[in-house]
C-alpha positions in Angstrom: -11.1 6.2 -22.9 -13.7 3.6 -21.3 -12.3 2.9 -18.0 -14.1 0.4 -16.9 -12.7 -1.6 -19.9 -9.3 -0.4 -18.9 -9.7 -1.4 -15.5 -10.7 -5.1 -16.5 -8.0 -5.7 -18.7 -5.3 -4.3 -16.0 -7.2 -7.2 -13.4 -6.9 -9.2 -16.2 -3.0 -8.3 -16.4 -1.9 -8.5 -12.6 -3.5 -11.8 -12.1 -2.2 -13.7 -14.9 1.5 -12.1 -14.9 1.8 -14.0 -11.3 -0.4 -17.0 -12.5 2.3 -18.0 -14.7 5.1 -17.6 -12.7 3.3 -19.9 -9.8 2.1 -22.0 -12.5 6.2 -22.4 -13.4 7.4 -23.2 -10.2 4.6 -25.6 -9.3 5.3 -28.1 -12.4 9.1 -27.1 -12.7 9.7 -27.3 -9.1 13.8 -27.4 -8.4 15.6 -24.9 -7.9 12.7 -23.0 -6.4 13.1 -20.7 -3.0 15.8 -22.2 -0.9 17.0 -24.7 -3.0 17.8 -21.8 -5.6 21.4 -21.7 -4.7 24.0 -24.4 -4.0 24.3 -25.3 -0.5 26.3 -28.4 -1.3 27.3 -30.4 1.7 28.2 -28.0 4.6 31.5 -28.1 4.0 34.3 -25.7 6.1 37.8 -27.0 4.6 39.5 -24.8 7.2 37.5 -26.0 9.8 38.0 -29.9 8.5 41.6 -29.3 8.0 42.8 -26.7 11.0 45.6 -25.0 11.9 46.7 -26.2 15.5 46.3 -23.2 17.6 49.7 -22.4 17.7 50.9 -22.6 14.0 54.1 -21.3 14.8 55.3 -24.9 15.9 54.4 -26.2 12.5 57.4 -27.9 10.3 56.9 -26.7 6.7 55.7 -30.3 5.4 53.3 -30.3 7.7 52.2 -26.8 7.0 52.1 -27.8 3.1 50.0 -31.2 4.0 47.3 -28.7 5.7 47.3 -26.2 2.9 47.5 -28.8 0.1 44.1 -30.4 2.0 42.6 -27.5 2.3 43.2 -26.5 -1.3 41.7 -29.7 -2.7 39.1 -29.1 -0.5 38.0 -26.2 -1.8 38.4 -27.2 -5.3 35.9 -30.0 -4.6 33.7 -27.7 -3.4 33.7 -25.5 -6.2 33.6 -28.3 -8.7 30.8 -29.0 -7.0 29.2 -25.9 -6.7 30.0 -25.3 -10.9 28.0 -29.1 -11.8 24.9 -27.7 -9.4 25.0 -24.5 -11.6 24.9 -26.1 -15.0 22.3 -28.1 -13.6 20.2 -25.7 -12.7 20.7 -23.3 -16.0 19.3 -26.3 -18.0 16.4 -26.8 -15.8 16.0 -23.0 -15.8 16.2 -23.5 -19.5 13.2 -26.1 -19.7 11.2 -23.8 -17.1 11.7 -20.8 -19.8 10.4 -23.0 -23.0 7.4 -23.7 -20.5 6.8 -20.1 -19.8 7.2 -18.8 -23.2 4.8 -21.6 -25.0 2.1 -21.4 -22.6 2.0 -17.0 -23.1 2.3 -17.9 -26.8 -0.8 -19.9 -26.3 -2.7 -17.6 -25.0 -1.6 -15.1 -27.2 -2.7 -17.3 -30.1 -6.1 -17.2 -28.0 -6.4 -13.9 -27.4 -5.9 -13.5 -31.3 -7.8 -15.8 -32.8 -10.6 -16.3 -30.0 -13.4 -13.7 -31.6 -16.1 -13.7 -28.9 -14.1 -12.3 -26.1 -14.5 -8.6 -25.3 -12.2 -5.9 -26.1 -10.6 -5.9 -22.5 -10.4 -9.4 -21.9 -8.5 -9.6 -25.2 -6.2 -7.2 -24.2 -6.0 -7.9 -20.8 -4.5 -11.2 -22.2 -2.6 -9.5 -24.6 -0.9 -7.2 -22.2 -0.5 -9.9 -19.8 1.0 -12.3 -22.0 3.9 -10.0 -23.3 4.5 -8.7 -19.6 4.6 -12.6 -18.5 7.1 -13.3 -21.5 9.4 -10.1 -20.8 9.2 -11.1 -17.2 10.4 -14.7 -17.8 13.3 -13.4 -20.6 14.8 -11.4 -18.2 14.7 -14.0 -15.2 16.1 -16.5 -17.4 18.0 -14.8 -19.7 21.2 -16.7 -18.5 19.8 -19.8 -19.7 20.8 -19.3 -23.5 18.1 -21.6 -24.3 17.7 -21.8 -28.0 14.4 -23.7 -28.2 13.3 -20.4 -25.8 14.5 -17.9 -28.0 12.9 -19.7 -31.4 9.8 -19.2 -29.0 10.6 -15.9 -28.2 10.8 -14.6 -32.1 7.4 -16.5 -32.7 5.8 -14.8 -30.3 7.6 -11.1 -31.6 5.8 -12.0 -35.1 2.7 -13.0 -33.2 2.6 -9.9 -31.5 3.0 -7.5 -34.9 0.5 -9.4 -36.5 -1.6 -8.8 -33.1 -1.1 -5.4 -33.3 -1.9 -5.3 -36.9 -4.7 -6.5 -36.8 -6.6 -4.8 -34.0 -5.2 -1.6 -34.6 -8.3 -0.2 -34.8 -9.5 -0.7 -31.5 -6.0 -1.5 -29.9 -7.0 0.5 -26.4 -9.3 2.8 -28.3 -12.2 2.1 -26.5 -14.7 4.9 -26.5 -18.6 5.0 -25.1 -19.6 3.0 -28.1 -18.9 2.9 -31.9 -21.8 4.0 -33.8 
């Protein structure tokens, strides 16, 4: 095993595995750090709708008015909290197709590009299927179909990778005689 050739292509790996992933959140930008949760309008329905500090002296419709607004409350909240969700999964969606055509990309170019060296090849190689199982499992909840038709592309891509360079797939010796 050369490696020198081995160490190149693993460079080659742990730069572009982040690369991508900055590259992502830099053009697909919502959703990102803390806006990657709902925070919705600050919004305490016990606090906006108290009980007095004695609830004891409470008459049961006015016990039922506090409860019923604080119910509704909550189920605006959570209404709200649901729409920011499906928002986000379809963004998260888009962000995925991104991901996955730009590692099929440079898979295509590590395949069909001849004049590259062995570990620069593979280093793309490797670092496109590691940038592509990273963003599957990050965004597997997005069910995107357009990102799964990818997905299968870049699976046959891949074989026919493998197929093809078999014969110096990581067998990199001194020099071939």
């Amino acid at each position: 095993m050369n490696w020198t050739k081995l160490l190149y292509m693993l460079m080659i790996v742990l730069l572009y595995v982040p690369m991508v992933f900055l590259g992502a959140n830099v053009f697909f930008p919502e959703y990102t750090g803390t806006n990657s949760y709902y925070h919705g309008p600050y919004t305490d329905c016990y606090g906006k709708h108290p009980y007095p500090a004695d609830p004891d002296k409470l008459t049961a419709p006015e016990r039922a008015a506090i409860d019923e607004n604080q119910r509704k409350c909550n189920e605006d909240f959570q209404k709200a909290q649901e729409e920011f969700e499906q928002a986000k999964l379809s963004y998260e969606g888009r962000k995925y197709v991104f991901i996955s055509l730009f590692n099929l990309g440079i898979l295509l170019l590590a395949l069909f590009l001849p004049k590259l060296q062995d570990s620069v090849t593979m280093g793309l190689f490797m670092g496109s299927i590691a940038a592509t199982f990273g963003g599957t499992i990050r965004y597997f909840d997005t069910k995107s179909k357009i990102g799964f038709a990818i997905l299968v592309i870049t699976f046959f891509a891949v074989l026919y990778f493998i197929n093809r360079k078999k014969e110096n797939f990581l067998d990199w010796g001194k020099a071939k005689k």
